[in-house]
FIVEXLO-682483 format. One record per residue (C-alpha): x, y, z; chain; residue in one letter. Coordinates in steps of 0.001 Angstrom, whole numbers, plus 524288, in hexadecimal, padded with zeros to 5 digits. Example, Ala and Ser with C-alpha at 12.3 -4.5 7.8 and 13.67 -1.06 7.14 Angstrom:
# FIVEXLO-682483
X;Y;Z;timi;keti
8300C;7EE6C;81E78;A;a
83566;7FBDC;81BE4;A;s
This chain:
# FIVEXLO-682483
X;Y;Z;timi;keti
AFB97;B646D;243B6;A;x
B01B7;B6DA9;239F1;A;x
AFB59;B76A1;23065;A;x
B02D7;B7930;222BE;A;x
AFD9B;B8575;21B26;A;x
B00B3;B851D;20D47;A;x
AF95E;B912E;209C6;A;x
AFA53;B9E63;210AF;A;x
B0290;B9BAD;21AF8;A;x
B0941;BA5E7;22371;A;x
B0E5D;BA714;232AB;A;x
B0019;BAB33;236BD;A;x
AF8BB;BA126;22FD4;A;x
AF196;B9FED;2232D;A;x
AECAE;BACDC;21DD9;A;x
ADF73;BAC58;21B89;A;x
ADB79;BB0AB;20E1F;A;x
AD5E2;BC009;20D25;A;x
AD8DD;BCD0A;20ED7;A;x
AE83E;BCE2A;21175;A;x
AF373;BD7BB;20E80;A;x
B0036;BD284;209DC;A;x
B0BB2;BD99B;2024D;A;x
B0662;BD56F;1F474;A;x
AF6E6;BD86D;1F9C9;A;x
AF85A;BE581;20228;A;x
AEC89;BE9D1;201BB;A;x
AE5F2;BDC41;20564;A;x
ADC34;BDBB4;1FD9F;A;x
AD48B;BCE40;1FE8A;A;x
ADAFD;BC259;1FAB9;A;x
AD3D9;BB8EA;1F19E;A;x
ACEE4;BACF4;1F961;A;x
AD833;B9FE4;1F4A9;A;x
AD25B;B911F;1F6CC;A;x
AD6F6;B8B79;20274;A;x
AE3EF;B8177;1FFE3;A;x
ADEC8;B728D;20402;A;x
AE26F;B6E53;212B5;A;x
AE85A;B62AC;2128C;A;x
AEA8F;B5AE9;21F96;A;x
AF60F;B521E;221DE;A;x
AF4F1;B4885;22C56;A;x
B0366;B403C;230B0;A;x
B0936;B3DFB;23D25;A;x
B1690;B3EA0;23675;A;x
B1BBB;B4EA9;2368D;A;x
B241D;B4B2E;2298B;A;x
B1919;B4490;2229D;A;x
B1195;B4FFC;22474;A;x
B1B33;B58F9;220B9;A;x
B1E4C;B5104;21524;A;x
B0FEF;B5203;210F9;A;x
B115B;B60E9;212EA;A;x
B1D11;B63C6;20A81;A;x
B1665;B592A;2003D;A;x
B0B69;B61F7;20094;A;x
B141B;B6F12;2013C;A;x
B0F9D;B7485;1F192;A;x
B01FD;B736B;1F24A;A;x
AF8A0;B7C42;1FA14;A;x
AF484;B75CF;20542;A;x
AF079;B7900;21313;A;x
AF732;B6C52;21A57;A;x
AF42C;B6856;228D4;A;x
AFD68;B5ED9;22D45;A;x
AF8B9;B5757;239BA;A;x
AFDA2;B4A37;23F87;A;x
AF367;B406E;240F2;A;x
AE4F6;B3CDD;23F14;A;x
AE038;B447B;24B0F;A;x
AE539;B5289;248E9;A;x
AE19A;B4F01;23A0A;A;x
AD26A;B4D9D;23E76;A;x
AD60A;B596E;2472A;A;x
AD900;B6208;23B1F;A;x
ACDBF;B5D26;2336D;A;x
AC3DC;B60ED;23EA6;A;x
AC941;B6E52;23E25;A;x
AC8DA;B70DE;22F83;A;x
AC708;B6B65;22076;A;x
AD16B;B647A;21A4D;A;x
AD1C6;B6218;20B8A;A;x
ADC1C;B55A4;20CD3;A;x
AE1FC;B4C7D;217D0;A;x
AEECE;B44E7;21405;A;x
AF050;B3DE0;21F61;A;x
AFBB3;B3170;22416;A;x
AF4A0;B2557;22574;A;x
AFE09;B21F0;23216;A;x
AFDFB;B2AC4;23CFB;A;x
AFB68;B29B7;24AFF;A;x
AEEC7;B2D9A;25145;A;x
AE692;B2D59;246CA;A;x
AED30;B2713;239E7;A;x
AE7B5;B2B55;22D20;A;x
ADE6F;B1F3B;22A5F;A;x
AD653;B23FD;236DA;A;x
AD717;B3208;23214;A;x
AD166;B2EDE;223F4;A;x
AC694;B286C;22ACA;A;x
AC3E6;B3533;231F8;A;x
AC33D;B3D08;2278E;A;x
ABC97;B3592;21DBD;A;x
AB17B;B3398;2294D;A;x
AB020;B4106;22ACF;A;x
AA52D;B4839;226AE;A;x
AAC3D;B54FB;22345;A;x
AB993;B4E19;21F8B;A;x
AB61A;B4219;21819;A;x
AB8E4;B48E7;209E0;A;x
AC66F;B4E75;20F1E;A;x
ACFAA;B47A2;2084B;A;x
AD952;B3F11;20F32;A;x
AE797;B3965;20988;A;x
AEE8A;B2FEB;2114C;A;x
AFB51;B2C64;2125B;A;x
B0260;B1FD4;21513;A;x
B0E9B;B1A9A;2164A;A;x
B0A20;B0CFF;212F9;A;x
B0831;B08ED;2049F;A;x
AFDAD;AFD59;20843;A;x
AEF95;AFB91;20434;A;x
AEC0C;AF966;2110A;A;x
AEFD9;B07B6;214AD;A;x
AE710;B0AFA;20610;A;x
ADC34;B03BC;20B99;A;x
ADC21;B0771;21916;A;x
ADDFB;B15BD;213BB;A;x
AD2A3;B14A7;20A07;A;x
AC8D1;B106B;2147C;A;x
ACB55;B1B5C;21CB8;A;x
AC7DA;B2521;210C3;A;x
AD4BC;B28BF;20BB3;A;x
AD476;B3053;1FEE2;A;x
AE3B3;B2EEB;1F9F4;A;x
AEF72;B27C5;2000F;A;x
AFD9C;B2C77;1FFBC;A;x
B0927;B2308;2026C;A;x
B14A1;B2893;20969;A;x
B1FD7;B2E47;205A0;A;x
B1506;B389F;1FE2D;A;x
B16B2;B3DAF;1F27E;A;x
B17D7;B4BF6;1EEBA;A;x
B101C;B4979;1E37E;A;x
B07E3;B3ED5;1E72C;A;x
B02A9;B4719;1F3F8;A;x
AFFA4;B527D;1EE8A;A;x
AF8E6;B4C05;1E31A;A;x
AF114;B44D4;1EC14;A;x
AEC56;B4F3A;1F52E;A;x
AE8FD;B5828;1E851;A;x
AE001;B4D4C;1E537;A;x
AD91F;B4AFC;1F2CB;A;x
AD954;B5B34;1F2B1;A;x
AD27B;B5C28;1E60D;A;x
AC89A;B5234;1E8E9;A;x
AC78E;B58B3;1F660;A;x
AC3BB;B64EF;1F03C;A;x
ABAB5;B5FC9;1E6BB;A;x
AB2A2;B5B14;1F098;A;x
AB1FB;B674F;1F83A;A;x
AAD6F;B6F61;1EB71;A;x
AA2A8;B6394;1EA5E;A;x
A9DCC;B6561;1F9C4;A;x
A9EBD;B7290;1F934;A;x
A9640;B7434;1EBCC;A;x
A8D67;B6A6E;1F2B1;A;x
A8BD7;B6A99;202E9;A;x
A856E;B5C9A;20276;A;x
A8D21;B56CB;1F815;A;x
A923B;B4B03;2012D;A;x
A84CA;B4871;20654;A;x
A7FA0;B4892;1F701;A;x
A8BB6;B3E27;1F1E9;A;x
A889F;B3790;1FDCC;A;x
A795D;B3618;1FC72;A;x
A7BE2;B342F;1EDB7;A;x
A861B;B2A29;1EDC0;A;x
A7F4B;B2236;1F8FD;A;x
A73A3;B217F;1EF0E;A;x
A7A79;B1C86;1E48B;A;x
A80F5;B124E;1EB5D;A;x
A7571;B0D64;1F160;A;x
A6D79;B0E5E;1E4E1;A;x
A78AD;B0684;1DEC6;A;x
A7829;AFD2C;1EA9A;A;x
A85DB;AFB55;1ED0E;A;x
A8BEA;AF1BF;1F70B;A;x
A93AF;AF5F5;20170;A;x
AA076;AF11F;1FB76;A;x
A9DC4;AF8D5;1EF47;A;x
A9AE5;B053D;1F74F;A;x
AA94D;B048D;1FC88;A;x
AAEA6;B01DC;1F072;A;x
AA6F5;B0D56;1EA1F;A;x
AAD5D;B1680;1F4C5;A;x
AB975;B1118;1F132;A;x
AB69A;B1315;1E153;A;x
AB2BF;B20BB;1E37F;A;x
AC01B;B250B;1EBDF;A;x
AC738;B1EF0;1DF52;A;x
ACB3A;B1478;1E575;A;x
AD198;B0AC8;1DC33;A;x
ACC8B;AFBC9;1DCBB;A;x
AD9A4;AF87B;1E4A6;A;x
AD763;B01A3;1ED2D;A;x
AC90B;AFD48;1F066;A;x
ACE57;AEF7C;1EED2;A;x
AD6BB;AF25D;1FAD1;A;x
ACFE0;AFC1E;201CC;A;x
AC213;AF0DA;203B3;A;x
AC9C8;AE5C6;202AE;A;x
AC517;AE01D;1F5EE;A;x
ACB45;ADD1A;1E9EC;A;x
ACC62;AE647;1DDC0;A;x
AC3FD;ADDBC;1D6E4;A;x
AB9DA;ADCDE;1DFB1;A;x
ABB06;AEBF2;1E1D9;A;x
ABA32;AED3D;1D1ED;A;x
AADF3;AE396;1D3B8;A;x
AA7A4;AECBF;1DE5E;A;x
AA967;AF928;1D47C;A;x
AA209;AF14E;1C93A;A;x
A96F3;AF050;1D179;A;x
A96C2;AFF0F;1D81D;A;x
A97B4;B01DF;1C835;A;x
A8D2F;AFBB3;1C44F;A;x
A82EA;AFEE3;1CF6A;A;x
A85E9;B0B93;1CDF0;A;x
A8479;B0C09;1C04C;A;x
A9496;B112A;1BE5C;A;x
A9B43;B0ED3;1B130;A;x
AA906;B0F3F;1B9C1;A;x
AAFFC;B12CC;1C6BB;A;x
AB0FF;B2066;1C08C;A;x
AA34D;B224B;1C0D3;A;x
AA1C9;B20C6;1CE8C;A;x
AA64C;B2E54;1D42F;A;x
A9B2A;B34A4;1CB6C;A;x
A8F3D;B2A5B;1D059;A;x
A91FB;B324B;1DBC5;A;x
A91BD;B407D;1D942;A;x
């Protein structure tokens, strides 16, 4: 495992924020407490791919734990928060498939956001990558731009749901309760419950077409009816039924 500090970093370790004298502060008087930079874990059994994601990463301010596999991955996430996981989809041990699964059946790690990464441009690696609970995909050779656009946008969403929880302690248990109600009040098949999940990750109709194995039609068909019993005008509506 290796730990890469991008924010206070010195031979000792990372100052903690406080009372300190320095040159420009001599008298060290009490330093003015900053937000913590996101922690993002990398997870690749390949030392160059994880350096690569590193030096992508290099401008922005990130705390970055680079570990090797799936295991020391679930290791790291037992022993503190993380705000994202960009993780290799092949890797020995534990690949990133069975990792996705363990965090999006987590309890306390479910809403962490998770990017994998494949070397393989198929829909089978899409659809195997969507039912384990993937939030974004990244095709290698990665893009400077593409990756850090991406993992501002899981980061962002990743933060707006920690201002939600934290303005509301039972906020998942009221969405829950609330969204289970609707659906059954709207009486909704099974099929039309997983394309509903699907809907409200922003998946498009291919996606869901390959991800169930339906058509796009019949996915298009399934939305006209989870419109309609829910009383929706649109797709775009959706999201708000539900908060």
């Amino acid at each position: 495992m290796q730990l890469s500090r991008r924010v206070n970093e010195f031979p000792g370790g990372a100052v903690p924020f406080g009372v300190s004298a320095s040159p420009s502060n001599p008298m060290g008087q009490l330093a003015v407490p900053e937000e913590p930079a996101p922690s993002v874990l990398v997870v690749d059994d390949s030392p160059s791919a994880r350096q690569s994601v590193e030096a992508l990463l290099a401008r922005d301010p990130y705390v970055l734990t680079l570990v090797s596999n799936g295991n020391e991955a679930l290791e790291q996430l037992a022993i503190r928060p993380f705000d994202l996981v960009i993780s290799d989809v092949m890797m020995p041990k534990m690949d990133g498939l069975k990792l996705c699964r363990a965090i999006k059946t987590h309890a306390e790690w479910r809403f962490i956001p998770v990017i994998l990464v494949t070397a393989l441009d198929g829909q089978d690696d899409l659809v195997r990558g969507l039912e384990a609970g993937a939030d974004e995909f990244l095709v290698k050779p990665v893009d400077r731009v593409v990756l850090r656009a991406r993992v501002r946008a899981m980061l962002r969403i990743r933060s707006q749901y920690q201002e939600l929880s934290h303005s509301a302690p039972k906020l998942d248990e009221l969405l829950t309760d609330r969204r289970e109600r609707l659906i059954a009040a709207a009486g909704l098949s099974e099929r039309e419950r997983e394309v509903l999940d699907l809907l409200l990750l922003g998946r498009s109709h291919c996606d869901i077409a390959a991800a169930l194995g339906i058509s796009e039609r019949t996915s298009k068909f399934h939305l006209g009816n989870i419109l309609a019993k829910l009383g929706a005008e649109s797709r775009a509506d959706l999201p708000r039924l539900f908060l």
